[in-house]
N, C-alpha and C positions, 0 to 999 in steps of 0.2 A: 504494500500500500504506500509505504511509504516512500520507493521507487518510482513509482507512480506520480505522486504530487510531485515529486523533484522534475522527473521528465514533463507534465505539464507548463511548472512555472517557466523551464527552460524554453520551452516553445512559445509560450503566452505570446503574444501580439496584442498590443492596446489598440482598442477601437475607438474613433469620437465618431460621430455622426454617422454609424454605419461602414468608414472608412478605415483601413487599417493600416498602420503605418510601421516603416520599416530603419530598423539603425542601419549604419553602413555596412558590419558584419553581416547582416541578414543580406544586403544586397547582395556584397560581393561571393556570398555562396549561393545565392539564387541565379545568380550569371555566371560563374564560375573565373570572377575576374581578381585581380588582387585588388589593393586596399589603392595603392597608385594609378591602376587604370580608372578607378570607380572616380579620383582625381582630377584626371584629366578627360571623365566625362563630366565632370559639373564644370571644371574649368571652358571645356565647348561647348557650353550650354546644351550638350546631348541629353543631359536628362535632369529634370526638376527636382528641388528640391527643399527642404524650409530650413532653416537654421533660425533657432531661438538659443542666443547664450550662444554657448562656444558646443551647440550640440546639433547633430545633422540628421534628417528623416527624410523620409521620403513615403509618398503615396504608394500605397501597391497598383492603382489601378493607374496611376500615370506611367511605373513601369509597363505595367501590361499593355497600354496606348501605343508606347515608343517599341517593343516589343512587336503590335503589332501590325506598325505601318512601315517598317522597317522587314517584313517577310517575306523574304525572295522564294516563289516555289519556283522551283527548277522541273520540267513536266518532260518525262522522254517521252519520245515518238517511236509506238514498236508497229510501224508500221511493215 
């Protein structure tokens, strides 16, 4: 049980308004990017962000947005 709780809190996501927001560690394992790339995508405005204080979040669904209008499908032809 008490496995359990520890693996919940470790996972927890805060929610406001239905929306769920994400620290920089959760991105850069949701993209599988380092901590520098995640960097120099806020540095080119590739992906939004909020910073309150000296602290960084970010939307899940503004990922999921840039995610996905940025989806090249690549379509073979078996003709």
């Amino acid at each position: 049980m008490r496995d359990r709780i520890e693996n919940i809190l470790k996972n927890y996501r805060p929610v406001m308004n239905g929306e769920i927001y994400l620290s920089g560690e959760d991105v850069c394992k949701l993209l599988h990017i380092s901590k520098r790339t995640l960097q120099q995508y806020r540095d080119d405005n590739i992906l939004p962000y909020i910073q309150i204080g000296g602290k960084i979040i970010y939307k899940e669904t503004d990922l999921m947005t840039i995610l996905e209008q940025n989806y090249i499908n690549h379509k073979t032809n078996s003709d």
